[in-house]
PDB file of N, CA, C and O in Angstrom:
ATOM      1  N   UNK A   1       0.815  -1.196   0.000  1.00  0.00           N
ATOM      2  CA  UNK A   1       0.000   0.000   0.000  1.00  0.00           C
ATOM      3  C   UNK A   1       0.854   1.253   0.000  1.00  0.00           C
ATOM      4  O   UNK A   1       2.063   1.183   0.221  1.00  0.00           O
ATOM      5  N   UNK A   2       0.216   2.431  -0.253  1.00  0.00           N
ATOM      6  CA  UNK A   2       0.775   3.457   0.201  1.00  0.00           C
ATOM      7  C   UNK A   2       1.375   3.954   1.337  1.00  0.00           C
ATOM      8  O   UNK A   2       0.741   3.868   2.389  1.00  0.00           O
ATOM      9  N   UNK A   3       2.711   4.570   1.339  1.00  0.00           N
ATOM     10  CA  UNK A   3       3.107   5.430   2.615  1.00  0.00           C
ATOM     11  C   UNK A   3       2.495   5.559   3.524  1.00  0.00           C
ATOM     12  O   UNK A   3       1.426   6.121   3.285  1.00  0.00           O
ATOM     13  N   UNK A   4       2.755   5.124   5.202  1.00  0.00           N
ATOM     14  CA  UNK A   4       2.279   5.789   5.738  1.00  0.00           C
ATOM     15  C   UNK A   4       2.332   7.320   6.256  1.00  0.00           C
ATOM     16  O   UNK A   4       1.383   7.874   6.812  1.00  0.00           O
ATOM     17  N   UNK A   5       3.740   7.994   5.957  1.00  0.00           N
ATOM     18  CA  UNK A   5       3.681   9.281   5.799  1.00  0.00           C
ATOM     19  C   UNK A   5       4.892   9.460   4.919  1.00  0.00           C
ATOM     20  O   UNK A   5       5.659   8.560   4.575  1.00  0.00           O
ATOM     21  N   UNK A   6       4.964  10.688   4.611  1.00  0.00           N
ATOM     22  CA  UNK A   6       6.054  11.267   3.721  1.00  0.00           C
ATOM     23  C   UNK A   6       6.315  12.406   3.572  1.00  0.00           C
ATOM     24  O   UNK A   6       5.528  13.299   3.886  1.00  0.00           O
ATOM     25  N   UNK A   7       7.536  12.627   3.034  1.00  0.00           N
ATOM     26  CA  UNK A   7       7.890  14.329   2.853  1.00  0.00           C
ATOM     27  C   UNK A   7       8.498  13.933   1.455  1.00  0.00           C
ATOM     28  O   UNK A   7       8.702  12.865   0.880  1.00  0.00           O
ATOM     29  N   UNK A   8       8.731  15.484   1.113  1.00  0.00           N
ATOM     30  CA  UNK A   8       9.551  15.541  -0.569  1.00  0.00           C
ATOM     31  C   UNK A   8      10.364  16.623  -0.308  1.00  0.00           C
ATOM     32  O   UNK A   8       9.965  17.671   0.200  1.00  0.00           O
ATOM     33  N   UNK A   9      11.534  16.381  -0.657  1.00  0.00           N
ATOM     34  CA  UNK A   9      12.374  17.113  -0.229  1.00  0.00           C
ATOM     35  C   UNK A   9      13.886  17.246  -1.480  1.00  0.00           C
ATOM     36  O   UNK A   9      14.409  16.192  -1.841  1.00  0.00           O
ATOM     37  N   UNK A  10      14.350  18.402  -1.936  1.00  0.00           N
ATOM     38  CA  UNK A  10      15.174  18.165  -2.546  1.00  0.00           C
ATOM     39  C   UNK A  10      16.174  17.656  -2.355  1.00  0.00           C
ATOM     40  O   UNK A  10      16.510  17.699  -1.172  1.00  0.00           O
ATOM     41  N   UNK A  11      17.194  16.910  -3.345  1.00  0.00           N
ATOM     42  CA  UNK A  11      18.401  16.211  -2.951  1.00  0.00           C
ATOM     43  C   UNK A  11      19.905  16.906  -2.189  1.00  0.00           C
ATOM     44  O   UNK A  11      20.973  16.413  -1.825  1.00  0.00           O
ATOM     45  N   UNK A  12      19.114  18.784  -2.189  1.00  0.00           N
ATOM     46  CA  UNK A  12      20.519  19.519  -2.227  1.00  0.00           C
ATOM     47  C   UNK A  12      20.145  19.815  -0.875  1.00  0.00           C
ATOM     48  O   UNK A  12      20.862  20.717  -0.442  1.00  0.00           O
ATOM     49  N   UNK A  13      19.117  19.321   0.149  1.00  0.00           N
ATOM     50  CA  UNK A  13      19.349  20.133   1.355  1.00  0.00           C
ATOM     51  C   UNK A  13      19.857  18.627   2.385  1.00  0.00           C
ATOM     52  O   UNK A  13      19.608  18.489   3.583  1.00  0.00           O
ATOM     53  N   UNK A  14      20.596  17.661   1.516  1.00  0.00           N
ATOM     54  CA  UNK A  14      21.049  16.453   2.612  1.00  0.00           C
ATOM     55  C   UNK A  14      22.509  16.552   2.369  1.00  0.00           C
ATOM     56  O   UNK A  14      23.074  16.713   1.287  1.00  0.00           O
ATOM     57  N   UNK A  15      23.100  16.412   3.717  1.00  0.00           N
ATOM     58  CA  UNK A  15      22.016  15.311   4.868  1.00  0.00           C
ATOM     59  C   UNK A  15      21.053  16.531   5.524  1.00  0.00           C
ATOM     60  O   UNK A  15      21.358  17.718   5.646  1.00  0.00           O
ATOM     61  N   UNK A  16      19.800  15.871   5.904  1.00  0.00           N
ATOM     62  CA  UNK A  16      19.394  17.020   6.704  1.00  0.00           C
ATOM     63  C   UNK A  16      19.113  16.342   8.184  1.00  0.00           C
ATOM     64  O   UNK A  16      19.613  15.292   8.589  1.00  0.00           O
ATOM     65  N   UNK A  17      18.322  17.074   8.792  1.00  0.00           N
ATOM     66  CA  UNK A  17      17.585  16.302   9.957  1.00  0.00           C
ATOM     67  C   UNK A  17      16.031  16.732   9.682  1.00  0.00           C
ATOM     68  O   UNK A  17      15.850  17.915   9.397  1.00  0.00           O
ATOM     69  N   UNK A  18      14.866  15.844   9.747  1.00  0.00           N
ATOM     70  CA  UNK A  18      13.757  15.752   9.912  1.00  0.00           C
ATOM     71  C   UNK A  18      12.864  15.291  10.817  1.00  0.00           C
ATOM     72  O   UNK A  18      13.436  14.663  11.709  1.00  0.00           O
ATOM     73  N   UNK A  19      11.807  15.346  10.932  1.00  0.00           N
ATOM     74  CA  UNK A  19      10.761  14.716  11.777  1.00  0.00           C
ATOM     75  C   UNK A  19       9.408  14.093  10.908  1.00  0.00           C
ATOM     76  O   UNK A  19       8.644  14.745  10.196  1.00  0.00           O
ATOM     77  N   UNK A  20       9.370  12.855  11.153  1.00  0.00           N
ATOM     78  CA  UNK A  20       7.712  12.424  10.754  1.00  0.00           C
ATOM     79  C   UNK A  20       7.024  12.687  11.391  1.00  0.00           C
ATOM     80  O   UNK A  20       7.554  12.691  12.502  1.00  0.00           O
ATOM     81  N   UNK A  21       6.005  12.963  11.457  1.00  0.00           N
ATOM     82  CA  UNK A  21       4.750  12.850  12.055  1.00  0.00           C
ATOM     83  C   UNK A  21       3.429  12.472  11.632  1.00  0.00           C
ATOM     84  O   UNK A  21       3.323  12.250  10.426  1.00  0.00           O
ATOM     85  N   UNK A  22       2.427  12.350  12.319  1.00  0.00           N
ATOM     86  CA  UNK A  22       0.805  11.746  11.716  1.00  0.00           C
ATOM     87  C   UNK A  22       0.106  13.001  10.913  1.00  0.00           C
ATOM     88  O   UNK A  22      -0.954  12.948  10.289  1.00  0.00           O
ATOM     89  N   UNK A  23       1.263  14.547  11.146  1.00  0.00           N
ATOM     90  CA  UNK A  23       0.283  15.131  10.052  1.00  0.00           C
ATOM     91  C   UNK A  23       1.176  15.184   9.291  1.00  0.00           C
ATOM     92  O   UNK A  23       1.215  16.358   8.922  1.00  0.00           O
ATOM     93  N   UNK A  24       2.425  14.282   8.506  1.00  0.00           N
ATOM     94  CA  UNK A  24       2.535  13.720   7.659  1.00  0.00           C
ATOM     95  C   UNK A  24       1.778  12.321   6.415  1.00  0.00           C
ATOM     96  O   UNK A  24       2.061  11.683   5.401  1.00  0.00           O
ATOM     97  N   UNK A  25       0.653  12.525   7.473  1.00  0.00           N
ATOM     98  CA  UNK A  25       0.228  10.655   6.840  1.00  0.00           C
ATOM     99  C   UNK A  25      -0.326  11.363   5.527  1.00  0.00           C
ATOM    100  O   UNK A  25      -0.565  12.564   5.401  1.00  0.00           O
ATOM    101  N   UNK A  26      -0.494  10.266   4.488  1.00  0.00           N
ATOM    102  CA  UNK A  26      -0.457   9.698   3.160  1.00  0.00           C
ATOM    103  C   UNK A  26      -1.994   9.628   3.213  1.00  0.00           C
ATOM    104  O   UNK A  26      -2.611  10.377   2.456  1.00  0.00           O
ATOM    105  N   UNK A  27      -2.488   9.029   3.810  1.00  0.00           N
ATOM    106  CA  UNK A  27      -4.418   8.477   3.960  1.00  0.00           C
ATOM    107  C   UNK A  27      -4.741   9.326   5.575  1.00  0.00           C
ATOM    108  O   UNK A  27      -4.063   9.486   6.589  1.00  0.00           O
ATOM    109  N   UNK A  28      -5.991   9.689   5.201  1.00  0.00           N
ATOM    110  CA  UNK A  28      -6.208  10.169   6.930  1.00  0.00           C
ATOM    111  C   UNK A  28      -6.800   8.508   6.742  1.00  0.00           C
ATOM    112  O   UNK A  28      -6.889   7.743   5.781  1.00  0.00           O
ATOM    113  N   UNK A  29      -7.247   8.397   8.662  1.00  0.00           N
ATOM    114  CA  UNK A  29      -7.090   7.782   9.352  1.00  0.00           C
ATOM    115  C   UNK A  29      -5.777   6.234   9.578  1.00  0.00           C
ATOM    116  O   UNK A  29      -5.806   5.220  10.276  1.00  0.00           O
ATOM    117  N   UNK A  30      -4.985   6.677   8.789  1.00  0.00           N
ATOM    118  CA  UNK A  30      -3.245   5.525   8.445  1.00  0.00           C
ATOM    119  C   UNK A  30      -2.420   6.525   9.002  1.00  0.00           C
ATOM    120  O   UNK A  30      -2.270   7.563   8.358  1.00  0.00           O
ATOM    121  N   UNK A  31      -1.801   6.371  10.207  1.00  0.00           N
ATOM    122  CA  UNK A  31      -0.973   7.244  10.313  1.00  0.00           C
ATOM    123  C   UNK A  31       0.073   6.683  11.047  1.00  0.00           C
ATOM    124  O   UNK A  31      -0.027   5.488  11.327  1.00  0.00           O
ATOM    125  N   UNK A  32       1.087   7.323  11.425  1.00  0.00           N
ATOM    126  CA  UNK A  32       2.346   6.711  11.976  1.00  0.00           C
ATOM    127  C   UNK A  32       1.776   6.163  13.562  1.00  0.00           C
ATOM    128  O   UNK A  32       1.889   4.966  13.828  1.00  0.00           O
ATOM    129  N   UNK A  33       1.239   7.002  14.451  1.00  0.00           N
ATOM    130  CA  UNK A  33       0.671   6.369  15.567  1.00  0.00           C
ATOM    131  C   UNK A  33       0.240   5.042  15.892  1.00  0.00           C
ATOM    132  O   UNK A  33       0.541   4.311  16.835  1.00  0.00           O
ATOM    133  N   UNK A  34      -0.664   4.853  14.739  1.00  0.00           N
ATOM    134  CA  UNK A  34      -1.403   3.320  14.765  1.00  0.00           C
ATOM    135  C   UNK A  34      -0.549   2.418  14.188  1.00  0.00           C
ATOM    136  O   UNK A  34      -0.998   1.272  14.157  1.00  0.00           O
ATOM    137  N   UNK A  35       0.807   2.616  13.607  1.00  0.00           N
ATOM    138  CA  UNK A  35       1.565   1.512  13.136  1.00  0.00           C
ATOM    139  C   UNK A  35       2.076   0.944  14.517  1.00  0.00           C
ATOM    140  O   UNK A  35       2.104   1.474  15.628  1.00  0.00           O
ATOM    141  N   UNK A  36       2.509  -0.432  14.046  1.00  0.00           N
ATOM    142  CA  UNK A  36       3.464  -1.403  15.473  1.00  0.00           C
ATOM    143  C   UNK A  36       4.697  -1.383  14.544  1.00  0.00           C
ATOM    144  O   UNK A  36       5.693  -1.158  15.231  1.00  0.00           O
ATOM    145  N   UNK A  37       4.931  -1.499  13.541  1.00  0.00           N
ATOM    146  CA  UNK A  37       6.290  -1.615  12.990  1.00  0.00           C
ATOM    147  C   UNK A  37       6.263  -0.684  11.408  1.00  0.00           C
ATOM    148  O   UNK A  37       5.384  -0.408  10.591  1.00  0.00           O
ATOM    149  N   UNK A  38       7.309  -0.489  11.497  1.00  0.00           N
ATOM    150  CA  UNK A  38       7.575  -0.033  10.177  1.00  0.00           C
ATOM    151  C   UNK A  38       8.655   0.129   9.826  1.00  0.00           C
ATOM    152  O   UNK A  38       9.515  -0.314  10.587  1.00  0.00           O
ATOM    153  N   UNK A  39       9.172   0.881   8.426  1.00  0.00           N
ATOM    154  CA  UNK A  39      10.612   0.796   7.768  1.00  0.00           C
ATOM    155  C   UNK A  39      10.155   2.484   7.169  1.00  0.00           C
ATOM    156  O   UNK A  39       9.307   3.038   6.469  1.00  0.00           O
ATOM    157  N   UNK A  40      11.520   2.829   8.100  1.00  0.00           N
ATOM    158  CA  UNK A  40      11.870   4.505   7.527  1.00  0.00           C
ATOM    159  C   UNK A  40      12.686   4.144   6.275  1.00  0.00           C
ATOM    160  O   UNK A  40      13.541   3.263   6.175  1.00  0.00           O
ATOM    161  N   UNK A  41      12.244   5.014   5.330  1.00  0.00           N
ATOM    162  CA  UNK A  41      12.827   4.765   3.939  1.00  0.00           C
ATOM    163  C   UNK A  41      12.900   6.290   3.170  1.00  0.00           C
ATOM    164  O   UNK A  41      12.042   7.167   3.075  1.00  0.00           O
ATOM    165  N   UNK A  42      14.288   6.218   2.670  1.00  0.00           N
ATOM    166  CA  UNK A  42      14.463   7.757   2.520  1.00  0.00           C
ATOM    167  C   UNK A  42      15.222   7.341   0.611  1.00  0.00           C
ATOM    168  O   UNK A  42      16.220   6.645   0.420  1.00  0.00           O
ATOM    169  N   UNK A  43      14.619   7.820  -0.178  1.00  0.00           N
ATOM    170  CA  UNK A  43      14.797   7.683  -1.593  1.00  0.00           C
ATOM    171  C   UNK A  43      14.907   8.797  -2.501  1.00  0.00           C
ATOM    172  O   UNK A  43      14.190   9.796  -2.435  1.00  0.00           O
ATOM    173  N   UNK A  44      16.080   8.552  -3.594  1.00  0.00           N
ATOM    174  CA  UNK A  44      16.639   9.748  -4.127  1.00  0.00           C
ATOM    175  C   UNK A  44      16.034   9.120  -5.856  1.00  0.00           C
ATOM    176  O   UNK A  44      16.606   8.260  -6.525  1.00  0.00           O
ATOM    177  N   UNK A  45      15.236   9.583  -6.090  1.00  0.00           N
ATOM    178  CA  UNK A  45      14.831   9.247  -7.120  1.00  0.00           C
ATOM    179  C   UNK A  45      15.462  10.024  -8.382  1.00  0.00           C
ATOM    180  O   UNK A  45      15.437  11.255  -8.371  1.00  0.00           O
ATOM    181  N   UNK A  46      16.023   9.337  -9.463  1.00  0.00           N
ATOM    182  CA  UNK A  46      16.786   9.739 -10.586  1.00  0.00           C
ATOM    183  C   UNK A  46      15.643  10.314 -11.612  1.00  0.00           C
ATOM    184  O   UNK A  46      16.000  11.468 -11.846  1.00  0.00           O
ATOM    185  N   UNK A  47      14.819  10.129 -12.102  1.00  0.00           N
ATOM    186  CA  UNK A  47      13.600  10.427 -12.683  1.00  0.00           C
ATOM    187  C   UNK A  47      12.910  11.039 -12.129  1.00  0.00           C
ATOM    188  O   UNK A  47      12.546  11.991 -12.819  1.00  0.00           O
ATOM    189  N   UNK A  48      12.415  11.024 -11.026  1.00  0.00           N
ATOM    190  CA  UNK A  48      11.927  12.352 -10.496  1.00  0.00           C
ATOM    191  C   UNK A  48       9.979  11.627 -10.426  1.00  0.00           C
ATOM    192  O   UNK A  48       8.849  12.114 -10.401  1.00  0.00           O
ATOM    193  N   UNK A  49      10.350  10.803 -10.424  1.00  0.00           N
ATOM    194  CA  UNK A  49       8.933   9.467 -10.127  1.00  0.00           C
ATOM    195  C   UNK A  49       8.616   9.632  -8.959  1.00  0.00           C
ATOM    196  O   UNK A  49       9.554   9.883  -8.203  1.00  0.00           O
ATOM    197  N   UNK A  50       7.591   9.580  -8.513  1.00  0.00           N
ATOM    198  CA  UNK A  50       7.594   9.380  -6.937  1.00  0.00           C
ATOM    199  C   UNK A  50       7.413   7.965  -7.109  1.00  0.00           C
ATOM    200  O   UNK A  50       7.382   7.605  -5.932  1.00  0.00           O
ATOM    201  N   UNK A  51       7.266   6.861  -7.843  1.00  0.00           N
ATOM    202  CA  UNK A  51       6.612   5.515  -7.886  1.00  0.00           C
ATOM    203  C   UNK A  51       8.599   4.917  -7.467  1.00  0.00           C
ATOM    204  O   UNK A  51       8.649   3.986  -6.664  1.00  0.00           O
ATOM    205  N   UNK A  52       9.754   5.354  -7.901  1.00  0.00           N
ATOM    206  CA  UNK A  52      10.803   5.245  -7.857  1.00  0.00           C
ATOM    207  C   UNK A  52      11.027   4.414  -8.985  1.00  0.00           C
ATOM    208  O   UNK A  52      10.096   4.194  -9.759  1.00  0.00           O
ATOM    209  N   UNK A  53      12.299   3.864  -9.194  1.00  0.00           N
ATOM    210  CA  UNK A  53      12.861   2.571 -10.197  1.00  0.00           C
ATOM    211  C   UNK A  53      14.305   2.642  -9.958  1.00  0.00           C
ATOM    212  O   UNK A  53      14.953   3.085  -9.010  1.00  0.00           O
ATOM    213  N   UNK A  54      14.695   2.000 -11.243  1.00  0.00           N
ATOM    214  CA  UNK A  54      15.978   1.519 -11.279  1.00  0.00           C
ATOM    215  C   UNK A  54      17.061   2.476 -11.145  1.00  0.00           C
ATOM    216  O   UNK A  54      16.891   3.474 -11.845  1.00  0.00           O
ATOM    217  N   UNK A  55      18.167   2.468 -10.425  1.00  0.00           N
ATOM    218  CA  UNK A  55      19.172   3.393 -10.585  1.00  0.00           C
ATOM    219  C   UNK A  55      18.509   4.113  -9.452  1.00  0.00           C
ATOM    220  O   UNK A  55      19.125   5.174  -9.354  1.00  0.00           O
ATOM    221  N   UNK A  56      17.747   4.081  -8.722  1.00  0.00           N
ATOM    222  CA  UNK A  56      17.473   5.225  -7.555  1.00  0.00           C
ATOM    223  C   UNK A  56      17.977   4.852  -6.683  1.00  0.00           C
ATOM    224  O   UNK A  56      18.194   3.652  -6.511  1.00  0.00           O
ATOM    225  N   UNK A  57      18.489   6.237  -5.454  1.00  0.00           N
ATOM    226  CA  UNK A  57      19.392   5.714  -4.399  1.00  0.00           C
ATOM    227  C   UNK A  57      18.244   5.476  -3.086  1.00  0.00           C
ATOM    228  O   UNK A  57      17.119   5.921  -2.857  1.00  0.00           O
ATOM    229  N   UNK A  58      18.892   4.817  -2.593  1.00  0.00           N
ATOM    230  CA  UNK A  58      17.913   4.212  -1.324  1.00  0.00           C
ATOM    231  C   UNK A  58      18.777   4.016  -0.078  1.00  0.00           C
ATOM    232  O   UNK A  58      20.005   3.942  -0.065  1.00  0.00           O
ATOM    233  N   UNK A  59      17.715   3.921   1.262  1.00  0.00           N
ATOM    234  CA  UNK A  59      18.195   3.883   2.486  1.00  0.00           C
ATOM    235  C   UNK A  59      16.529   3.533   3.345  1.00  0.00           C
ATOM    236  O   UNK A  59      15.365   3.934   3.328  1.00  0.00           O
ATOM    237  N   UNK A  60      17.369   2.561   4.009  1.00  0.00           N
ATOM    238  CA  UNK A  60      15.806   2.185   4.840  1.00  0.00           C
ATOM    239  C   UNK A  60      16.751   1.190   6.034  1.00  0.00           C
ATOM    240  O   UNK A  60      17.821   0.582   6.040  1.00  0.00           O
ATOM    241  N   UNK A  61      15.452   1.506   7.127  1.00  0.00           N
ATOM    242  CA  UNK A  61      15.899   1.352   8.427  1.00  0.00           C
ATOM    243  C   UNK A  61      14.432   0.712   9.318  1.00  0.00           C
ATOM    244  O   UNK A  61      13.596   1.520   9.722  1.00  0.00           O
ATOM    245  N   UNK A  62      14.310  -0.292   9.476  1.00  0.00           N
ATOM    246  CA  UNK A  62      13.139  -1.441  10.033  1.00  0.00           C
ATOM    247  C   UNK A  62      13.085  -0.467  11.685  1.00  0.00           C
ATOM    248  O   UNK A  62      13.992  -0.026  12.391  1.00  0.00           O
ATOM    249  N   UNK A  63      11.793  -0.436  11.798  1.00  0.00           N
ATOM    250  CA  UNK A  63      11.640   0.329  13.092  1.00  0.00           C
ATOM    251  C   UNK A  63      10.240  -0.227  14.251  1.00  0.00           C
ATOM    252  O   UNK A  63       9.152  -0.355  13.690  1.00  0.00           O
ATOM    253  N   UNK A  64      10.275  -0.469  15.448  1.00  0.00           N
ATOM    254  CA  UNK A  64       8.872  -1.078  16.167  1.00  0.00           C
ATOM    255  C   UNK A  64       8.546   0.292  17.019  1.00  0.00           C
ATOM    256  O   UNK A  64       9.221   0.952  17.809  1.00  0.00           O
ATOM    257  N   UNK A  65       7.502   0.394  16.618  1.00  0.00           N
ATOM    258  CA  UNK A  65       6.896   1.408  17.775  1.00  0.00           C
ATOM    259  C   UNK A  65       7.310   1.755  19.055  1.00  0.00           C
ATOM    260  O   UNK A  65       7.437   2.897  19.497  1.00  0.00           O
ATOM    261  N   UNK A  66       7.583   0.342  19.820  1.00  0.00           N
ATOM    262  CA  UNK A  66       8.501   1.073  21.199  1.00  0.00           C
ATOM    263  C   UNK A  66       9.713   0.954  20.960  1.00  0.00           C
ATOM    264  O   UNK A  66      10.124   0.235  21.871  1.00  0.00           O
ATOM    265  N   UNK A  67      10.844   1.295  20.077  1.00  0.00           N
ATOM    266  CA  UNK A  67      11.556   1.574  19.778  1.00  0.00           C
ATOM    267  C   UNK A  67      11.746   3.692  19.120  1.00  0.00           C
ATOM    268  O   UNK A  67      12.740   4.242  18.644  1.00  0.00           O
ATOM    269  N   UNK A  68      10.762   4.105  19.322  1.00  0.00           N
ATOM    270  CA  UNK A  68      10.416   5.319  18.507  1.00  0.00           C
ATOM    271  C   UNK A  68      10.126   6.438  20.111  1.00  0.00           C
ATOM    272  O   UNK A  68       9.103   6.473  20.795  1.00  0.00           O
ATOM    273  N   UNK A  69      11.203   7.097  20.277  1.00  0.00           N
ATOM    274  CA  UNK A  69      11.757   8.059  20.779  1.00  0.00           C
ATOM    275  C   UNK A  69      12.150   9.827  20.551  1.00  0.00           C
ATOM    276  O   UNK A  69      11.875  10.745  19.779  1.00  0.00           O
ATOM    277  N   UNK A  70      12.622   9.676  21.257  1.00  0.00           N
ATOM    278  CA  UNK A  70      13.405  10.730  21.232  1.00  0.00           C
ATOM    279  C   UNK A  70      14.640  11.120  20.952  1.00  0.00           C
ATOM    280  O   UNK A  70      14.852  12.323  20.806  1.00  0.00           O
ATOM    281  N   UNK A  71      15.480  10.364  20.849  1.00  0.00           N
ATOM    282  CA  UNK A  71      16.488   9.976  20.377  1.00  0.00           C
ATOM    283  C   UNK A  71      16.513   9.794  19.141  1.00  0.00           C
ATOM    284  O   UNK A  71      15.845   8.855  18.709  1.00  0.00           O
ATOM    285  N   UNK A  72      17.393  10.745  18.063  1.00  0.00           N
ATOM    286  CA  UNK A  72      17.330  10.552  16.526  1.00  0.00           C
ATOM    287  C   UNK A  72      17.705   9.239  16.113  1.00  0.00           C
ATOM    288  O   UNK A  72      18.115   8.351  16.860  1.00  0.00           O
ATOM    289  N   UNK A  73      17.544   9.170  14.913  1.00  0.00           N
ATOM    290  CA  UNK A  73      17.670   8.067  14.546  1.00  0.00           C
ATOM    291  C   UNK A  73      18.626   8.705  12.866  1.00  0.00           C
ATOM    292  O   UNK A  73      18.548   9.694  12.138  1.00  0.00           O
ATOM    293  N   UNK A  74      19.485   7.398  12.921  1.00  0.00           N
ATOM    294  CA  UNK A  74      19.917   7.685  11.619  1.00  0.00           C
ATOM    295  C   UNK A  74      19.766   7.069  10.385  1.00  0.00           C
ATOM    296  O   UNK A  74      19.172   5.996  10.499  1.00  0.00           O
ATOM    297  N   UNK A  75      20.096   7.361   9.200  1.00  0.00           N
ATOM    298  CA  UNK A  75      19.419   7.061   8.262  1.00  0.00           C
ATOM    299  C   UNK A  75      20.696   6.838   6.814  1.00  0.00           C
ATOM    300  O   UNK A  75      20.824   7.837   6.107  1.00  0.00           O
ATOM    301  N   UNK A  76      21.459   5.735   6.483  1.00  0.00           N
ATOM    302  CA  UNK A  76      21.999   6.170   5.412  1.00  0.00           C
ATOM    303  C   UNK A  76      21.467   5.783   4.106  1.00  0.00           C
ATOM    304  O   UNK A  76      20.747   4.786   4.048  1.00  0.00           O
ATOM    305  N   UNK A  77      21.911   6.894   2.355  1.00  0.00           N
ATOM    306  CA  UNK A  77      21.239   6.126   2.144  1.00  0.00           C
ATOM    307  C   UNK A  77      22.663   5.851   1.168  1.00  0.00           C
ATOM    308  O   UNK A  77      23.618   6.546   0.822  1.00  0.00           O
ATOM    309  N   UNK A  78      22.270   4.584   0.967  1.00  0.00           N
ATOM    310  CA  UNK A  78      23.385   3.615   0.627  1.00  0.00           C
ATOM    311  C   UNK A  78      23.614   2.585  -0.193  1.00  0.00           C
ATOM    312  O   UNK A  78      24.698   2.021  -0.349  1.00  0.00           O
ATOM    313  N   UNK A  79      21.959   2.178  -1.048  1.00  0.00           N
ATOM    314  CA  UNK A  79      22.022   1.613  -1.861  1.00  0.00           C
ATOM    315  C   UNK A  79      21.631   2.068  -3.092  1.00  0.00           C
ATOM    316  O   UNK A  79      21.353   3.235  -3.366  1.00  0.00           O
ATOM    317  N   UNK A  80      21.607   0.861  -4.034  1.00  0.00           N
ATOM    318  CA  UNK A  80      21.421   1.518  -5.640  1.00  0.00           C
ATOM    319  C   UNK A  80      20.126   0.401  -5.662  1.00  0.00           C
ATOM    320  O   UNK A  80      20.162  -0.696  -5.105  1.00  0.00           O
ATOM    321  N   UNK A  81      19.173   0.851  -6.305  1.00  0.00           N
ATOM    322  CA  UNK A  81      17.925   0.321  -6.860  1.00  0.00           C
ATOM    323  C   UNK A  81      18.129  -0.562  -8.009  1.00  0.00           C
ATOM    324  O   UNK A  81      18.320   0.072  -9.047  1.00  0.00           O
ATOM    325  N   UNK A  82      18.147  -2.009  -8.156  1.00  0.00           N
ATOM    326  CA  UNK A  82      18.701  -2.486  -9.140  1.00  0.00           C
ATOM    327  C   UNK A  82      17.739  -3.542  -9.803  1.00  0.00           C
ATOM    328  O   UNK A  82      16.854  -4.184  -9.237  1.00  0.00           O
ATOM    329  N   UNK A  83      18.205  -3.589 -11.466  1.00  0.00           N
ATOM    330  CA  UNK A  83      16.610  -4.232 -11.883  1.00  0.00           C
ATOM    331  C   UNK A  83      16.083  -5.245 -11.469  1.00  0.00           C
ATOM    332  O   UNK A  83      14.958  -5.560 -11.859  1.00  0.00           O
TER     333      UNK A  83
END
């Protein structure tokens, strides 16, 4: 399915620091609150797709709800999207 939240952000203001939140969510009533797990995923899309593809850079990080603090979290992104 779709995101549960997201931002768009250009490639020239990273690294940055951000915050998600539920008035980030994608669908009202889907929001980061009501998840138990999820995967922060931060993508540099070459095409300029939001759907992403091949050759896009990627970074994702598996996350459980009581794990989700105050404490930043980091994020690299580090891979290549491959066919």
């Amino acid at each position: 399915g779709p995101p549960l939240a997201a931002k768009q952000l250009p490639p020239s203001v990273l690294p940055t620091a951000l915050t998600l939140s539920d008035a980030d969510a994608m669908l009202a009533g889907r929001n980061l609150s009501s998840a138990q797990q999820f995967v922060i995923t931060a993508r540099i899309s070459l095409s300029g797709d939001p759907l992403g593809g091949v050759g896009d850079l990627l970074g994702t990080v598996p996350l459980a709800a009581e794990d989700v603090g105050d404490t930043p979290l980091e994020l690299s992104i580090d891979l290549v999207v491959q066919p």
